[in-house]
GUGU-498049 format. One record per residue: residue number from 1; residue in one letter; chain; x, y, z of N, C-alpha, C in turn. Coordinates in nm, 2 decimals. Layout:
# residues N
NUDREN   nr  rest  kette     n_u     n_v     n_w    ca_u    ca_v    ca_w     c_u     c_v     c_w
NUDREN  NUM     a      A       X       Y       Z       X       Y       Z       X       Y       Z
...
***
This chain:
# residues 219
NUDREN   nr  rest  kette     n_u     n_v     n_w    ca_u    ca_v    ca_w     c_u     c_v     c_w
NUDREN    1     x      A    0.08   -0.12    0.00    0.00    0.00    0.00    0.09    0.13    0.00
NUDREN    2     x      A    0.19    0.10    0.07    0.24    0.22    0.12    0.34    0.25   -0.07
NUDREN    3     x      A    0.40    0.15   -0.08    0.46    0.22   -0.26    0.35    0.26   -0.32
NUDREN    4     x      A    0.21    0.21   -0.33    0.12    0.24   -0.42    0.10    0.39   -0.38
NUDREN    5     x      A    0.10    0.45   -0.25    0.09    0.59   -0.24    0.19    0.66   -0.30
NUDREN    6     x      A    0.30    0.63   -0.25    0.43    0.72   -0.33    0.40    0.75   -0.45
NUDREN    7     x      A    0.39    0.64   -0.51    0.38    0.64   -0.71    0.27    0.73   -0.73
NUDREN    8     x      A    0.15    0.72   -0.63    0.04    0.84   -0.69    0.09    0.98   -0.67
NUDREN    9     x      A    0.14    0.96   -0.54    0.21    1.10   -0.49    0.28    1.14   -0.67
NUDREN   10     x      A    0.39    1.07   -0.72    0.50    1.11   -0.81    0.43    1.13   -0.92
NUDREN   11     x      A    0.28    1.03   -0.96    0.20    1.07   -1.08    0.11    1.19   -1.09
NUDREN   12     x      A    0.10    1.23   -0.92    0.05    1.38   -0.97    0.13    1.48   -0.96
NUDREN   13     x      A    0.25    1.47   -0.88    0.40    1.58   -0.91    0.40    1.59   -1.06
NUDREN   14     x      A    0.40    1.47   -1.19    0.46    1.43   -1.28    0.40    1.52   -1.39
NUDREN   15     x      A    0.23    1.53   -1.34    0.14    1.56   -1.46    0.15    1.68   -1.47
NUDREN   16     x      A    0.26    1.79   -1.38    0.27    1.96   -1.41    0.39    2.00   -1.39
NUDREN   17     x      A    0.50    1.90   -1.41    0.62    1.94   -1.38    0.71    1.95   -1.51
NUDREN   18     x      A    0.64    1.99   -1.67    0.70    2.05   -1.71    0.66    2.16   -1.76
NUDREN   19     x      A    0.76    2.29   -1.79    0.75    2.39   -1.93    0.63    2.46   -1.95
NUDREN   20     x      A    0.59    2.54   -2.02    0.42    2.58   -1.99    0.37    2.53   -2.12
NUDREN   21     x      A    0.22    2.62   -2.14    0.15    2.57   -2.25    0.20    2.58   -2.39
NUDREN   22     x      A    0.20    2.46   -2.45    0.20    2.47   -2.59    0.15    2.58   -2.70
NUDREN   23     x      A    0.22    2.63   -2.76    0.15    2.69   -2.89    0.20    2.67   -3.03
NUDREN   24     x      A    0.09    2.64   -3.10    0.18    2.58   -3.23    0.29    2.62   -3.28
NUDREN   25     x      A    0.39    2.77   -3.26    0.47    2.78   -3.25    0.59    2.78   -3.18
NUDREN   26     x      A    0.56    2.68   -3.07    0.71    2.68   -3.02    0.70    2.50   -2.98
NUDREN   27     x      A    0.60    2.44   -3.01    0.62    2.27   -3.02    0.77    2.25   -3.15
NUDREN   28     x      A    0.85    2.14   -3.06    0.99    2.15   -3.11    1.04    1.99   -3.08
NUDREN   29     x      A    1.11    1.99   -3.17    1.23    1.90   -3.10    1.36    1.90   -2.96
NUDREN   30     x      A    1.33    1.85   -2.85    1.41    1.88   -2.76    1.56    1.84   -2.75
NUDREN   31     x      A    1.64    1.89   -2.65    1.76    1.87   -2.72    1.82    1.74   -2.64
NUDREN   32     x      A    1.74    1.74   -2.51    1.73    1.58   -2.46    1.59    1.57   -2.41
NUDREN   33     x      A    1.59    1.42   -2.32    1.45    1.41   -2.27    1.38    1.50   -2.18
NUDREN   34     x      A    1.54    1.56   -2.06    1.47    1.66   -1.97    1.39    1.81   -2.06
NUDREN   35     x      A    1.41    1.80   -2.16    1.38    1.99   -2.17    1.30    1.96   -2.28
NUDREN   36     x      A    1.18    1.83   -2.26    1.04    1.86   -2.34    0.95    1.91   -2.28
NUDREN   37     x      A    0.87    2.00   -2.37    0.74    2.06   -2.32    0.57    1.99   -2.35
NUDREN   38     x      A    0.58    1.91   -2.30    0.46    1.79   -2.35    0.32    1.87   -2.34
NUDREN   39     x      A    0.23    1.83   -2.40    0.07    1.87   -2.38    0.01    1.91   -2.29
NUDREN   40     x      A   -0.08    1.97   -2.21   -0.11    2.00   -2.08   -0.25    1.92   -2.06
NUDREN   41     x      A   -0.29    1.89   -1.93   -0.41    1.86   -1.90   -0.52    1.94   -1.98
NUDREN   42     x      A   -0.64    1.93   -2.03   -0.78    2.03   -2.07   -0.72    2.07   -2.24
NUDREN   43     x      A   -0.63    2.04   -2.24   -0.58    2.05   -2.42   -0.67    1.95   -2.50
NUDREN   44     x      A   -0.70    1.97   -2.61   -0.73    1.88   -2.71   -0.62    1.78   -2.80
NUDREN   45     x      A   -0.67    1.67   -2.81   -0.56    1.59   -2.90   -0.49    1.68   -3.03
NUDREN   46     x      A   -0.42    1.68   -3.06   -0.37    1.78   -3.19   -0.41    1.69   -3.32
NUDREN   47     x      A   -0.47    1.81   -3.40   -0.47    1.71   -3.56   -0.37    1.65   -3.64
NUDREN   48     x      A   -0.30    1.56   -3.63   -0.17    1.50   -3.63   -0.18    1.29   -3.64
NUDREN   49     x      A   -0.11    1.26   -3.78   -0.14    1.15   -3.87   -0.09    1.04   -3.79
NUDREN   50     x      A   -0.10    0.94   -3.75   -0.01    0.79   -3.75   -0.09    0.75   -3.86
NUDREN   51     x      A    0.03    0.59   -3.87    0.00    0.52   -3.93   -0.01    0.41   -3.92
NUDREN   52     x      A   -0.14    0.29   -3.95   -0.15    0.17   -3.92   -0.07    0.07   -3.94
NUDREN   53     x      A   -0.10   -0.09   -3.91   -0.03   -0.18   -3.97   -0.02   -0.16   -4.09
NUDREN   54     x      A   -0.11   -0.19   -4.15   -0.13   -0.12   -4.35    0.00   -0.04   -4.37
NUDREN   55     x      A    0.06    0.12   -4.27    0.08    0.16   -4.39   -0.01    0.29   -4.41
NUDREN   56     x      A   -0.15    0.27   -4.38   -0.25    0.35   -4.39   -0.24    0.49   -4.28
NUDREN   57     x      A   -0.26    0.64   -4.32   -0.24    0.74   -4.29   -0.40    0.74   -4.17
NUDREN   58     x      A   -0.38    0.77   -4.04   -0.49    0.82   -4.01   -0.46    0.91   -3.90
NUDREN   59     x      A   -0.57    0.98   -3.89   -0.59    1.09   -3.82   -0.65    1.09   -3.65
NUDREN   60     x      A   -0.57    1.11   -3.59   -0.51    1.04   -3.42   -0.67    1.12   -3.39
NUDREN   61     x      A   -0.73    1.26   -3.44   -0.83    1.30   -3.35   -0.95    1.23   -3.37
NUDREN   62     x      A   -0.94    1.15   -3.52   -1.08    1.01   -3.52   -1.04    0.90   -3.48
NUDREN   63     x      A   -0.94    0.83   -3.38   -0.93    0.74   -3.32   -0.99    0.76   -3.20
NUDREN   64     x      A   -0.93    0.89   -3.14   -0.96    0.93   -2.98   -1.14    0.94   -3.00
NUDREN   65     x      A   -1.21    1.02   -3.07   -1.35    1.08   -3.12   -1.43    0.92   -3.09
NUDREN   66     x      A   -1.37    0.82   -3.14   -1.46    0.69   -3.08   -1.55    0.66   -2.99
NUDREN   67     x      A   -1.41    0.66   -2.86   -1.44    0.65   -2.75   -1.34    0.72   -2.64
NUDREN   68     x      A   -1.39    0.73   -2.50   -1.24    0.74   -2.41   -1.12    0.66   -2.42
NUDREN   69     x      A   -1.04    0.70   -2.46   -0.88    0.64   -2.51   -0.77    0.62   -2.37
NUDREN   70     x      A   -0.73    0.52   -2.36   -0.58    0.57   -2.26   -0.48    0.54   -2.43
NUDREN   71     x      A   -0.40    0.61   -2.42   -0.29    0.66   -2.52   -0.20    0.65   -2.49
NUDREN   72     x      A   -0.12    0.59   -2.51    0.02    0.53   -2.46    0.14    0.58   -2.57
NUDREN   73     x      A    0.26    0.68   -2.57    0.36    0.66   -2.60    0.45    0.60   -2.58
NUDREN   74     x      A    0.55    0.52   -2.69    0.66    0.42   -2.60    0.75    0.47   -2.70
NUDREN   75     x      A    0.92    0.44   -2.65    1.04    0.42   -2.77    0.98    0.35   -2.89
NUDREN   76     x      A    0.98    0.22   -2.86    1.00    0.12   -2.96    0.97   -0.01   -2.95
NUDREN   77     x      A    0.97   -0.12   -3.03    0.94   -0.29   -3.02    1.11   -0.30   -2.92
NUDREN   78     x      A    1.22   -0.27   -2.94    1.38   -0.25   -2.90    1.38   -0.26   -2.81
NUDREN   79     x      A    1.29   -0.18   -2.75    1.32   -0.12   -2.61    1.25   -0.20   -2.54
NUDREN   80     x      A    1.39   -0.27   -2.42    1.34   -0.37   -2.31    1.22   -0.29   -2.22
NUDREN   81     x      A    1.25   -0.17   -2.13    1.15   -0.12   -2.10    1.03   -0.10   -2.16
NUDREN   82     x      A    1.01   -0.06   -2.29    0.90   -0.06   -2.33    0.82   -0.20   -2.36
NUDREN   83     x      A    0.86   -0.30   -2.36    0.82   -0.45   -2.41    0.74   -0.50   -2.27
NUDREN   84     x      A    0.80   -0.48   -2.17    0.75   -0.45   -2.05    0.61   -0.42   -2.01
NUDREN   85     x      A    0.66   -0.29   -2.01    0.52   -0.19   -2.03    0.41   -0.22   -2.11
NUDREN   86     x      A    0.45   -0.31   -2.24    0.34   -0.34   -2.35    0.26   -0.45   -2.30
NUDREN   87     x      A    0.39   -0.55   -2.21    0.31   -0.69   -2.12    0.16   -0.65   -2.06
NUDREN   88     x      A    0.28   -0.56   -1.95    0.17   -0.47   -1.87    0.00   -0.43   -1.91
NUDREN   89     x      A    0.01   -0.37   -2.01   -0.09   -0.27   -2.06   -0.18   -0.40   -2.08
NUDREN   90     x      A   -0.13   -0.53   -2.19   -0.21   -0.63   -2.25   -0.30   -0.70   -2.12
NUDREN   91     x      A   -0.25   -0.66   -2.01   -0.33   -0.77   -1.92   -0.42   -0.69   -1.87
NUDREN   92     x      A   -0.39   -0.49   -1.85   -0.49   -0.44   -1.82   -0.62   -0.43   -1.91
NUDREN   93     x      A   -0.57   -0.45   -1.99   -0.67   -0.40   -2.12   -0.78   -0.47   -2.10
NUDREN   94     x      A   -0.86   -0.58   -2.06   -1.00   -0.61   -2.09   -1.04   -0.50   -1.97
NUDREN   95     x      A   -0.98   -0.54   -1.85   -1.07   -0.44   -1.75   -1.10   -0.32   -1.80
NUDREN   96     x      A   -0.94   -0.22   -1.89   -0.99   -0.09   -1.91   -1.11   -0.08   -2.02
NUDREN   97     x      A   -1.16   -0.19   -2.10   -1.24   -0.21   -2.23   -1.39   -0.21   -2.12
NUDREN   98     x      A   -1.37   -0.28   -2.04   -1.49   -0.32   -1.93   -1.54   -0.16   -1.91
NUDREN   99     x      A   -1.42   -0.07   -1.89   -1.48    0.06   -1.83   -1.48    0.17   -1.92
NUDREN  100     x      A   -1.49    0.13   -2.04   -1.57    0.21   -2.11   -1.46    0.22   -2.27
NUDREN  101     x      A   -1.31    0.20   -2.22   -1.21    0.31   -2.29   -1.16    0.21   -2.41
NUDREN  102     x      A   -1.07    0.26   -2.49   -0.96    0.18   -2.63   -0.86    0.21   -2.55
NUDREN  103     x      A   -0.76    0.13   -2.63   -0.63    0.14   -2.54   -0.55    0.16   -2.68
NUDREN  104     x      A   -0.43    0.20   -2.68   -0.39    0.25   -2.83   -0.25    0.30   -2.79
NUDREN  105     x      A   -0.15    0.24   -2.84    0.01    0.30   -2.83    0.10    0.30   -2.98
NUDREN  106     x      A    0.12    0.43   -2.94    0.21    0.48   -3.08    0.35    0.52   -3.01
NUDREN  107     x      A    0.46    0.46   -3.14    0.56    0.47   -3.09    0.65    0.52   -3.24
NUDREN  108     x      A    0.80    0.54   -3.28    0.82    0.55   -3.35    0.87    0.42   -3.47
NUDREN  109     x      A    0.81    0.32   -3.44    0.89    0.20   -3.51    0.77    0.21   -3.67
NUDREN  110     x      A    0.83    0.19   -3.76    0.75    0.19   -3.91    0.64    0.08   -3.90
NUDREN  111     x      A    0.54    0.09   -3.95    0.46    0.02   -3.96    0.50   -0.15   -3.95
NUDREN  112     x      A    0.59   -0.19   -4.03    0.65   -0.35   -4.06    0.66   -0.39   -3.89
NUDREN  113     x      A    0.78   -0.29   -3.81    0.83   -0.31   -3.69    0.72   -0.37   -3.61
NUDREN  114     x      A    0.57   -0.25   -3.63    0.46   -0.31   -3.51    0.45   -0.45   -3.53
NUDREN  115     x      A    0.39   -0.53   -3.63    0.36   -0.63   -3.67    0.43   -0.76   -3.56
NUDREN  116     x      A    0.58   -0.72   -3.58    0.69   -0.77   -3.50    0.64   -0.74   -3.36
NUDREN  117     x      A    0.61   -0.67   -3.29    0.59   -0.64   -3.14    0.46   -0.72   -3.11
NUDREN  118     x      A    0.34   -0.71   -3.19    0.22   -0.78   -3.17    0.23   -0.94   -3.15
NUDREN  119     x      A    0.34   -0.98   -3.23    0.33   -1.12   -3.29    0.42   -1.14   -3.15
NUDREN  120     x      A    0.51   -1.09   -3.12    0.66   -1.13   -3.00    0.53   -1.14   -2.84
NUDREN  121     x      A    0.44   -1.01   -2.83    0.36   -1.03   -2.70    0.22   -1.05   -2.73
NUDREN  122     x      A    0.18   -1.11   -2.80    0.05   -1.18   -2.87   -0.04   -1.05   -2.78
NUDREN  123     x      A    0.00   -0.92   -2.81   -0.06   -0.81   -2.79   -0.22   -0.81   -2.84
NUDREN  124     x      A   -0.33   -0.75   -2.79   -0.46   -0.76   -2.87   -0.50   -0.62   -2.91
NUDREN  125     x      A   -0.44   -0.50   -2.82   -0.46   -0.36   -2.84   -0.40   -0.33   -2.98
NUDREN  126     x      A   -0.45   -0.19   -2.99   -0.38   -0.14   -3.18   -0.22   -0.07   -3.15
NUDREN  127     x      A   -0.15   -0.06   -3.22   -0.07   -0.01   -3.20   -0.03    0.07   -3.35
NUDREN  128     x      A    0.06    0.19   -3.31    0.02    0.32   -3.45    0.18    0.34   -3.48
NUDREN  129     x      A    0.24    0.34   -3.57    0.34    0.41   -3.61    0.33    0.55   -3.62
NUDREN  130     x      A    0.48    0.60   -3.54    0.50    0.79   -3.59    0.64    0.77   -3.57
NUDREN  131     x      A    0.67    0.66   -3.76    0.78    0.71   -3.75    0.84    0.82   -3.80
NUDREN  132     x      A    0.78    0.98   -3.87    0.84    1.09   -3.83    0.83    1.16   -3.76
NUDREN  133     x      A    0.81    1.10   -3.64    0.79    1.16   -3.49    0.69    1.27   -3.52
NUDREN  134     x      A    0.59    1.27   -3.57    0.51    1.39   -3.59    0.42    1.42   -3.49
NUDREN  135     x      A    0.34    1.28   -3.45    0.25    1.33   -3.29    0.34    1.31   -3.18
NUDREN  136     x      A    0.47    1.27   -3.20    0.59    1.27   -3.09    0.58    1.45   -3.06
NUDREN  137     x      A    0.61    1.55   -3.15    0.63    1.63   -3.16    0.51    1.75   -3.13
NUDREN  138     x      A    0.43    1.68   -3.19    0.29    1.76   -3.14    0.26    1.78   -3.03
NUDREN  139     x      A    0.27    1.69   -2.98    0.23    1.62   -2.79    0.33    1.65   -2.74
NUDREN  140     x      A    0.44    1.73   -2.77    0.55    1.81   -2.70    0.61    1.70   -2.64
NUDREN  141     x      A    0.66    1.56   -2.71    0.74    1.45   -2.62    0.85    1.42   -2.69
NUDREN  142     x      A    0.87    1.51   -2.80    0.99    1.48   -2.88    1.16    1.52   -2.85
NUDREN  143     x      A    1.24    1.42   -2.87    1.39    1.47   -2.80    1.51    1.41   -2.91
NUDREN  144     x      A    1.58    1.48   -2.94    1.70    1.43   -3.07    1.79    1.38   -2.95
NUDREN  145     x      A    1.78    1.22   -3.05    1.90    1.13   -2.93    2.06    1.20   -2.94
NUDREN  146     x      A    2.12    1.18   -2.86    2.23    1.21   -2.83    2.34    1.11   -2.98
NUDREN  147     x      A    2.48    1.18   -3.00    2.56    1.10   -3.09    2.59    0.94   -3.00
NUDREN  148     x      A    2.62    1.02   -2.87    2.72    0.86   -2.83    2.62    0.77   -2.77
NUDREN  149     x      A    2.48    0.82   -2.73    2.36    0.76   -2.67    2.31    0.63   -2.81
NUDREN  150     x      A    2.33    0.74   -2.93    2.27    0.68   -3.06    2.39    0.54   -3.08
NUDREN  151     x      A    2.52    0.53   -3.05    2.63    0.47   -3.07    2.62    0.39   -2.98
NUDREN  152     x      A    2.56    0.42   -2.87    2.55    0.25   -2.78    2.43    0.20   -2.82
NUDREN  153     x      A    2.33    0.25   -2.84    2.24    0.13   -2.87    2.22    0.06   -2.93
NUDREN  154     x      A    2.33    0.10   -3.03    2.33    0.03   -3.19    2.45   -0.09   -3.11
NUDREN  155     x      A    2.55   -0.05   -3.03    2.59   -0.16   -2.98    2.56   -0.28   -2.90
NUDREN  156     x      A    2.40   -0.27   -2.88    2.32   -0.35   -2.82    2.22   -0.39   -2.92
NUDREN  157     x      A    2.25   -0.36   -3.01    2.18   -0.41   -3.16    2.05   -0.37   -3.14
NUDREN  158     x      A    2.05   -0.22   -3.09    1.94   -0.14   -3.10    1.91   -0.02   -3.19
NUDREN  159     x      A    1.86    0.00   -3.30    1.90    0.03   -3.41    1.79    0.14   -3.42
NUDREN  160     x      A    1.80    0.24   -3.43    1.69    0.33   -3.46    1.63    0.33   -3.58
NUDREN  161     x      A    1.72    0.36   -3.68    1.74    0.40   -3.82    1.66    0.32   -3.83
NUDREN  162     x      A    1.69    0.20   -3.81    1.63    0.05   -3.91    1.49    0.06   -3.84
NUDREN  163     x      A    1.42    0.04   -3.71    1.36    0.08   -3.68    1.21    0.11   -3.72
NUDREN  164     x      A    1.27    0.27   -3.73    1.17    0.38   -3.77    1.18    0.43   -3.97
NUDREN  165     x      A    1.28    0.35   -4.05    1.32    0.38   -4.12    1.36    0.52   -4.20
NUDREN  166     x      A    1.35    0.59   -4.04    1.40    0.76   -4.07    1.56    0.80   -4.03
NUDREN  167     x      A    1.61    0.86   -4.05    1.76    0.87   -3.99    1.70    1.02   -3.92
NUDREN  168     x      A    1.64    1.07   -3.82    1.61    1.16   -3.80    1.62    1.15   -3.62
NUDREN  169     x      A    1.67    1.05   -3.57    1.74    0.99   -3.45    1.64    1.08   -3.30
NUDREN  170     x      A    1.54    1.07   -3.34    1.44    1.10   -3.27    1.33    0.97   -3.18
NUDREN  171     x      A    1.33    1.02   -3.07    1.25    0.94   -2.93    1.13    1.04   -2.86
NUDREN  172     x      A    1.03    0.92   -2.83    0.89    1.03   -2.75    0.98    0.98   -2.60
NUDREN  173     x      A    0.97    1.09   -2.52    0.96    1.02   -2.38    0.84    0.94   -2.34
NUDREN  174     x      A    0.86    0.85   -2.30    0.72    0.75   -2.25    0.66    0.83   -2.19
NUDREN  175     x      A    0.55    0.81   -2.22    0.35    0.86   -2.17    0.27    0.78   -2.18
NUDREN  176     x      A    0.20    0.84   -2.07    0.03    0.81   -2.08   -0.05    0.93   -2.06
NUDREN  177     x      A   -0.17    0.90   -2.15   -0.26    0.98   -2.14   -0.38    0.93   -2.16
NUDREN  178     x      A   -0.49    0.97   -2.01   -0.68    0.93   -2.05   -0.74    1.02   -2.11
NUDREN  179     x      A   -0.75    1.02   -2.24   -0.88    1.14   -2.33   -0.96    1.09   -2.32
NUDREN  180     x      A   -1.08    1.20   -2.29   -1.23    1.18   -2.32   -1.29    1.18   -2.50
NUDREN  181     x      A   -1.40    1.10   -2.49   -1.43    1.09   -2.61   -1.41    1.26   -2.69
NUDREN  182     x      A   -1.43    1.32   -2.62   -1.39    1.53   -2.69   -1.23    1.52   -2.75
NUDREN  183     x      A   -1.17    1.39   -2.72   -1.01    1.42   -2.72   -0.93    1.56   -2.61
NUDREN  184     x      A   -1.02    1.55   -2.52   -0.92    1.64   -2.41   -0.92    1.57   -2.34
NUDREN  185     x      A   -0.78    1.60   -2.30   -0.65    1.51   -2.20   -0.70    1.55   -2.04
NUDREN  186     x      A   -0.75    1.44   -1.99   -0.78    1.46   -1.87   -0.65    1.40   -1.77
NUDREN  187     x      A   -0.59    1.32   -1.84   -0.49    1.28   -1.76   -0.36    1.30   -1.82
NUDREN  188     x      A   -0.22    1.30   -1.75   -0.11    1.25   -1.87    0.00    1.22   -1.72
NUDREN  189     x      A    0.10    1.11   -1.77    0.21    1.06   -1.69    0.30    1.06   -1.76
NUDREN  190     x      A    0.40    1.18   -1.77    0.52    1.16   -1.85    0.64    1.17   -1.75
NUDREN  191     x      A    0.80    1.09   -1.80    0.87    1.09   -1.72    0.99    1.08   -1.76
NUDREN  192     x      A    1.07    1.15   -1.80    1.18    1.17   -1.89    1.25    1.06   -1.88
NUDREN  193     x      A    1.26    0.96   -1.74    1.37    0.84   -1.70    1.33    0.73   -1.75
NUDREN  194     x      A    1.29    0.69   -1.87    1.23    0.59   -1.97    1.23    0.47   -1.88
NUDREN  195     x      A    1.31    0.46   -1.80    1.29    0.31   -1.68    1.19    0.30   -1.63
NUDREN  196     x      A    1.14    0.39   -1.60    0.98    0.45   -1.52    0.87    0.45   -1.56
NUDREN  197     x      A    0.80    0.37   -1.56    0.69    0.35   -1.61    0.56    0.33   -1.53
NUDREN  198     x      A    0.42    0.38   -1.62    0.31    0.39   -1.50    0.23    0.21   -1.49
NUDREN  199     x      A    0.24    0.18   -1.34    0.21    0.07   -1.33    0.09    0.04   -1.35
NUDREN  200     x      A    0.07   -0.09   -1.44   -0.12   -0.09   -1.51   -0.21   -0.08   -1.41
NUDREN  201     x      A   -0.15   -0.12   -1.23   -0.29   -0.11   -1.17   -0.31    0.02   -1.12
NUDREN  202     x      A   -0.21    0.10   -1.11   -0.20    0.25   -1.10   -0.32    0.33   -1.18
NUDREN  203     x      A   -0.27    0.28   -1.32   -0.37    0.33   -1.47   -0.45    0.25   -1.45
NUDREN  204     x      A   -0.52    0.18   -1.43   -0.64    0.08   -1.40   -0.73    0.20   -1.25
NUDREN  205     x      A   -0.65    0.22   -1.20   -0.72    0.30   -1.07   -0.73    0.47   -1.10
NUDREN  206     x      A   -0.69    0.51   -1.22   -0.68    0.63   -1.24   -0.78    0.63   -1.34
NUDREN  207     x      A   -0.76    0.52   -1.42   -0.90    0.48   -1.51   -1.05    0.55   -1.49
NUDREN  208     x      A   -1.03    0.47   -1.35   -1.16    0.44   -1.31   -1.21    0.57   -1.29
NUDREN  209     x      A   -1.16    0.62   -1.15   -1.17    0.75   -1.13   -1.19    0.87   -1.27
NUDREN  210     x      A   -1.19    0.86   -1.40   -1.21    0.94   -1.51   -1.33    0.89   -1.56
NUDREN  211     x      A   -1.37    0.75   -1.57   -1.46    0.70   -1.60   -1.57    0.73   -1.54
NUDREN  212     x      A   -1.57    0.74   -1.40   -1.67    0.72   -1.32   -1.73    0.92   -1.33
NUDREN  213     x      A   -1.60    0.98   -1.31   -1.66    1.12   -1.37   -1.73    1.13   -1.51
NUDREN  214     x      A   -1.64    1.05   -1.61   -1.74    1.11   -1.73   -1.89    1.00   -1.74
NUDREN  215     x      A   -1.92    0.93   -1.67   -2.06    0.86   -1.64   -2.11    0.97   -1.52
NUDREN  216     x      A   -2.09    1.04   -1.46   -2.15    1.12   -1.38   -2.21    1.23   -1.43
NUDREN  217     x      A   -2.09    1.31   -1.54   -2.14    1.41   -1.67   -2.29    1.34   -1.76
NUDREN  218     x      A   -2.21    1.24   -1.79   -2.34    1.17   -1.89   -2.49    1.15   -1.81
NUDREN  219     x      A   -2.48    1.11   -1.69   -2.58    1.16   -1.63   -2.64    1.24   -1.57
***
């Protein structure tokens, strides 16, 4: 009980401890993970493309427009921590379906890559390519990796390029985010230490608490 407080304690330090509000002219590429200016709570999702398994271009504010979304940004299929995190999410997911929401994570790997991640965690949620980091950047979570950062992970046969098939050596910092079916961000957990990640029963309990408000509006 007592870690489960801490971690809420740190996910609501987390959700205003960066930068101020976005405006479409100063959403940027950061120059590491600390000095992104990510989305704010009561924002709207930005009009900004992924792409399906296909290949196929779609538009992130008619995914959210569905239903209530939790939105998940990750690195990559690569990334041990993120593979993790994707375990995680796959076991929360009927309960969060149960409470009303889609579950949905975009990350920068090309379309081909996702295919690979689905098939490796017999994942059931969608998952979106941006490999030109474009709603990376929207959502104020984008950071140009470092030269010698870029040079060890390739020595761990971690390969960006190939990846995302961009040489544009770009990363979202991991997130979460609950939109309401409006696409405003009622929630967001961002954490520049990619190790860190929000625990599913954490997001299972933060869930609920958003759900139970937007069933309260509805009625």
């Amino acid at each position: 009980m007592k870690h489960i407080l801490l971690f809420l304690i740190t996910v609501l330090l987390t959700q205003h401890s960066f930068g101020v509000q976005m405006s479409d002219d100063n959403k940027k590429v950061a120059n590491n993970a600390s000095e992104i200016c990510p989305i704010k709570i009561s924002e709207k999702v930005p009009k900004v493309y992924v792409r399906n398994l296909k290949g196929e271009l779609i538009n992130l504010q008619d995914i959210v427009n569905q239903k209530p979304t939790v939105l998940i940004f990750y690195r990559g299929g690569w990334c041990p921590y993120c593979n993790l995190q994707l375990a995680d999410l796959n076991k929360v997911e009927k309960d969060l379906l149960n409470m009303g929401y889609q579950l949905a994570a975009i990350s920068i790997d090309k379309p081909e890559k996702l295919k690979e991640s689905l098939d490796n965690h017999h994942l059931n949620y969608t998952l979106f390519s941006d490999s030109k980091a474009e709603a990376s950047i929207a959502f104020g979570l984008a950071f140009k990796v470092a030269d010698d950062y870029y040079k060890m992970l390739l020595s761990h046969n971690m390969n960006l390029q190939e990846a995302s098939g961009e040489n544009h050596h770009i990363l979202p910092v991991p997130a979460v985010f609950i939109v309401d079916q409006e696409g405003i961000i009622q929630f967001e957990y961002v954490n520049p230490d990619y190790k860190i990640r929000l625990d599913g029963d954490i997001l299972l309990k933060t869930a609920e608490k958003y759900s139970d408000k937007e069933s309260h509006i509805t009625n």
